[in-house]
N, C-alpha and C positions, 0 to 999 in steps of 0.2 A: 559757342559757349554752352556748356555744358548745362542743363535747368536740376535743381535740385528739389524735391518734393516733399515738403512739410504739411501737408493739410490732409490728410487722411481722416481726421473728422468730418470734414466736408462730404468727401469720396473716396475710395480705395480704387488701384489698379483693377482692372479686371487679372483675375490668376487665367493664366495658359490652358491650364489644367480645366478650369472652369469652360471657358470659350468653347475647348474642342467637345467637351459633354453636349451644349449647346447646338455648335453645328452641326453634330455626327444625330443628333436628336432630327433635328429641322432637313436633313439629308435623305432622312429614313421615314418620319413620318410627318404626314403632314394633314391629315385629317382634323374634324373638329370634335372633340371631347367631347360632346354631347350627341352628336349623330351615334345612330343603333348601327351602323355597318363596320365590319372590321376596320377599315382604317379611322376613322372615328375612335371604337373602343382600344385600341392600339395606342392610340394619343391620351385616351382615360386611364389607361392602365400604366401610361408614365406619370402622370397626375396625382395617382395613386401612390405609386412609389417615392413619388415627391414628398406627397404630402406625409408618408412613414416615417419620411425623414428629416422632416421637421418636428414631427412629434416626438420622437427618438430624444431629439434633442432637448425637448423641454421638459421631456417626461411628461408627454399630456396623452390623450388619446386622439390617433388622427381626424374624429369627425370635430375637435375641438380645432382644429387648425382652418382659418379663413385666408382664403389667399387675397390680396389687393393690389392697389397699383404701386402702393410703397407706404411709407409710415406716415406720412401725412395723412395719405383717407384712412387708412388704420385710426390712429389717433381719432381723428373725426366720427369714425362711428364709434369708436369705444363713448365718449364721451357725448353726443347726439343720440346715441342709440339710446343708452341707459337712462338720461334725462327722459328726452319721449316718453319711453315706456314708463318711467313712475311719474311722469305727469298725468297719463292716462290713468294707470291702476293706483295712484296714490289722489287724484284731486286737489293738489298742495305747491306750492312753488317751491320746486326742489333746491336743495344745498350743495352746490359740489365747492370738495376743499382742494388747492392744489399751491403749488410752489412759485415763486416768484424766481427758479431756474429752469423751468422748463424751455423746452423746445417751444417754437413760436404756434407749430400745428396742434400746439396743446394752450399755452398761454393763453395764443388772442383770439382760439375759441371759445375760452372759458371768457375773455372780456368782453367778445361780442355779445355775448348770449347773457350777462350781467346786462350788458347795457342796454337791450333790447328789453330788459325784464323777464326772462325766460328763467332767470333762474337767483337766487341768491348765492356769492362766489367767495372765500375765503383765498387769497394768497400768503402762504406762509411765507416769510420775512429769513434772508441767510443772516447767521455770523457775518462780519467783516472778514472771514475769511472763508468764507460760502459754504458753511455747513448748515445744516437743520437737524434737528434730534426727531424720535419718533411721537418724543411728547407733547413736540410742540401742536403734531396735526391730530393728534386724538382729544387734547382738550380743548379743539375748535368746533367737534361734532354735536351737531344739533337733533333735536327732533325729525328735522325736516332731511337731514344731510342724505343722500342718496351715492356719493362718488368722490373718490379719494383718488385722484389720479397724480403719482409719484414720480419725477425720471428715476432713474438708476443711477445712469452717471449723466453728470450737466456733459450735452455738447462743447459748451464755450469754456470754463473754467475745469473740469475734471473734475469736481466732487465726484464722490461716493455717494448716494445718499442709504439710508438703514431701512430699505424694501423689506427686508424680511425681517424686521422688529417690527417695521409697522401692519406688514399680513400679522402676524401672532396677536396684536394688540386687534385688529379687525377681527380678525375670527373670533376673538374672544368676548366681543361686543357683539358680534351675531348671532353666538349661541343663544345671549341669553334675550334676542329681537324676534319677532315674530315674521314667520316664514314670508311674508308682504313686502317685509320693511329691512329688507337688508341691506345692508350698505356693500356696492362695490366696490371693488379697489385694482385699481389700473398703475401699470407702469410701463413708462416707455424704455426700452431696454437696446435702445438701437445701438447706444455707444458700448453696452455692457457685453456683450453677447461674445467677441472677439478675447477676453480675459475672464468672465467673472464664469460663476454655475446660475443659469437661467434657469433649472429646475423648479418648476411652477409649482409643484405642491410643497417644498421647501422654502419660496418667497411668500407663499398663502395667497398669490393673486388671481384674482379671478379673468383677468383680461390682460396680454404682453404686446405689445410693438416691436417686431424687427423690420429689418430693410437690408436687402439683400446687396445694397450698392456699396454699404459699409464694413462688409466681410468678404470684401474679393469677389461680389458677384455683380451678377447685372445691374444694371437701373431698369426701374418699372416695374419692381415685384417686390413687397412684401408682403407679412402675415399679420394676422391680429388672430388673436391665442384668447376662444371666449370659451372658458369651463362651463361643462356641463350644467345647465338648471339656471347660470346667468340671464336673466330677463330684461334683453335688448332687445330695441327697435333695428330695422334695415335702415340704410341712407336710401338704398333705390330700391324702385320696382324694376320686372320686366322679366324676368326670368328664373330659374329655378337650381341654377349652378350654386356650388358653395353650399350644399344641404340649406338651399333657398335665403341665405344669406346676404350672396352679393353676386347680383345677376351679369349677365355680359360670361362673351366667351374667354375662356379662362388664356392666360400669356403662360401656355403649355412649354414652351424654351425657358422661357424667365422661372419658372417656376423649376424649371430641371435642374438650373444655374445655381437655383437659390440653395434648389438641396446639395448639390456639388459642394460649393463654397462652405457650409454647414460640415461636413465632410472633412474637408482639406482642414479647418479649423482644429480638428481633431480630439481629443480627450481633454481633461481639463486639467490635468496634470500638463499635456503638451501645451497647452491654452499658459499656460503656466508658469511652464521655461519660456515661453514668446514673451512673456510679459515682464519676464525680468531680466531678458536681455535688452528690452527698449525702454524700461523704466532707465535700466545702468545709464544708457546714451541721454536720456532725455538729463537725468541727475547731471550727468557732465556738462550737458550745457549749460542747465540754470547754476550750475558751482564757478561758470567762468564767466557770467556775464552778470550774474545780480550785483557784481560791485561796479557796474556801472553805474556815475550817479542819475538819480531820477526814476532809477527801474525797480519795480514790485512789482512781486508776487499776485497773481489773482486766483482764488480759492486757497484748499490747505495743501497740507505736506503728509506727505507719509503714506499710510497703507486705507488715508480716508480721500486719494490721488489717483485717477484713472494713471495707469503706467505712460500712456503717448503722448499726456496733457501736457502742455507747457504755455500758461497764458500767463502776459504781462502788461503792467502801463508803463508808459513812460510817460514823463513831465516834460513841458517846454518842445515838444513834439506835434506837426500837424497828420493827425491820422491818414489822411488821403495819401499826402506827401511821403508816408512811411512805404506806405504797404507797398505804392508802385517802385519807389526808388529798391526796396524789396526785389519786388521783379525782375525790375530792370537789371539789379544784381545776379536776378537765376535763380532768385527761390521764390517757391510759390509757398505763401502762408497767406493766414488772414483773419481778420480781427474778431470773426467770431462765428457765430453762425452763415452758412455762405446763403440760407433763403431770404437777409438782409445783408448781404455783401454790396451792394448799391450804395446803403444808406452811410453818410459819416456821421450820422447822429449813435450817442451811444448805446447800445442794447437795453433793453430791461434787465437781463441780468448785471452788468455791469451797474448800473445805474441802483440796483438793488445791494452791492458793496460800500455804496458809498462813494463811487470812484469819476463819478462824473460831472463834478462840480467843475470844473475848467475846461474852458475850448481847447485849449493847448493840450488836455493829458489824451494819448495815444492809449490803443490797445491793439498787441500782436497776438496771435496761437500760432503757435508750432504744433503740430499734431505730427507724433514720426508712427513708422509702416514697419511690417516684418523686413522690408527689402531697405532701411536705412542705415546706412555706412556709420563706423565708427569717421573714417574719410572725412562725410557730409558734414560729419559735427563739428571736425578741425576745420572746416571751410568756413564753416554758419559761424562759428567764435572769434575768427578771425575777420571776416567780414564785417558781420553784423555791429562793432563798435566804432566802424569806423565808418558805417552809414549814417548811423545816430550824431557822431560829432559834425558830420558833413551836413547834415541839417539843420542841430542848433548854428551851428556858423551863421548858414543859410538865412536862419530865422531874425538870428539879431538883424 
């Protein structure tokens, strides 16, 4: 049986192209970036190169580029870091404001660290059909507010959200704050990066999230993007890598991958045609399956619509029961985020739609890839209705 691959949210293919960057690196050098002896600085100076090339890409300057283990500790210190430091140079229990779509390495930080009392925490609330406006988090800002940490696009549902109305609305409450007391503003940008322009000084943010496993590269390596004069804390001590940022020896392949993959993503014009050839496919599926009954839409439509998103609920459906009979059919999807792919309780995001008032209502993602067939879509259309009737059957 052939397996069909819908979850690119989750994870993407490692690209070919990426891998042999990778090996031909790990073949050739193998020193450690911080030793003073040629092979050492051999391995710094692909480091380097790397790191140009992720700057490249965001339009940042490479000493702003932090490399990490992936978006989760990213996330973590953007948001631990900046706290810290204005609980020390502020004396006040800081405010951070953030969405009730985020990623969970962002959420049930920000719940932890409420519930602990570390901080006062703001979650902005979606539409029913999972938007949020720019307005609604700038007249949440307090005296105290220290951190506006935004996704770009929701992992689970494909919102857009307006990153770069809300930097312009930031910056523009900065000028007129005193140099102490500025408010940062973070965005996780993991789903974005693969379609949208990440150009940091065009979203106005001070701090980005990527992850390298989401655009055709490794796992184990992303970045966190802190602009100049940003006033954060470390998560760790121990050493002095990362312009003393984030100690430990740097994942010198991962890090080659990552700029690879960044690379092969290409211009954003090509970013462009990618995305409106998998938007088309994605459209064709939800045009032949939303007349199923019981099945909606989760988030919006249109151009405020990650292009590969395709999340829905079904009614009179056991979630568990879907996803595997899913499988068992050859396609790998899944109901949401996969760092709770375990749990059959519904998401916060979900739960945050309105959408989880019945044990019975299901929730699927289809996330599709550059490499998804017009094919796969005729297979998933034809299939997929006649898993669903086999389960209510099932159910009665």
């Amino acid at each position: 049986m052939n397996r069909i691959y819908f979850d690119h949210a989750a994870t993407t293919p490692l690209d070919k192209r990426v891998s042999k960057a990778m090996r031909d690196f790990e073949l050739k050098y193998f020193g450690n970036p911080s030793s003073v002896h040629r092979e050492g600085q051999q391995a710094r100076a692909e480091i380097d190169f790397g790191r140009a090339a992720v700057a490249k890409f965001l339009n940042a300057k490479p000493q702003e580029i932090i490399f990490t283990s992936g978006a989760t500790e990213a996330n973590n210190h953007a948001i631990k870091g900046i706290v810290s430091k204005a609980i020390f140079e502020w004396g006040m229990k800081p405010h951070v404001i953030t969405t009730e779509l985020e990623h969970h390495s962002v959420y049930n930080v920000v719940k932890e660290m409420e519930k602990r009392g570390v901080i006062e925490a703001t979650f902005i609330k979606p539409t029913p059909d999972g938007q949020i406006s720019a307005d609604q988090i700038i007249k949440e800002i307090k005296d105290n507010t220290v951190l506006v940490s935004c996704i770009f696009v929701s992992n689970e549902i494909g919102s857009v959200l307006p990153v770069r109305e809300i930097g312009k609305h930031l910056s523009s409450i900065n000028s007129r704050l005193s140099t102490s007391h500025k408010i940062a503003f973070h965005t996780d940008a993991v789903q974005a990066a693969k379609f949208y322009n990440c150009n940091v000084e065009k979203l106005g943010c001070d701090l980005l999230t990527l992850s390298a496993h989401k655009l055709y590269g490794p796992k184990g390596i992303g970045t966190l993007y802190i602009k100049t004069g940003t006033k954060i804390d470390n998560l760790m001590s121990g050493g002095a890598q990362e312009y003393d940022m984030r100690p430990g020896t740097q994942n010198t392949a991962g890090i080659i991958g990552m700029a690879k993959a960044l690379e092969l993503l290409g211009s954003l014009e090509e970013r462009e045609k990618s995305a409106k050839k998998i938007r088309n496919l994605r459209d064709e599926l939800w045009d032949q399956i939303k007349n199923i009954p019981g099945v909606e839409l989760n988030g919006p439509i249109g151009e405020s619509r990650n292009p590969e998103n395709l999340s829905i609920t079904i009614s009179d459906i056991d979630q568990d029961s879907l996803i595997t009979a899913m499988d068992l059919a050859g396609f790998a999807v899944s109901t949401g985020s996969a760092c709770v792919s375990g749990s059959s309780e519904p998401s916060h995001v979900i739960k945050a739609l309105g959408k989880a008032a019945s044990k019975t209502v299901s929730t699927v993602r289809f996330t599709l890839g550059q490499a998804t067939t017009k094919q796969e879509i005729d297979i998933v259309i034809k299939k997929f209705p006649e898993i669903i009737n086999k389960l209510r059957k099932y159910n009665k």
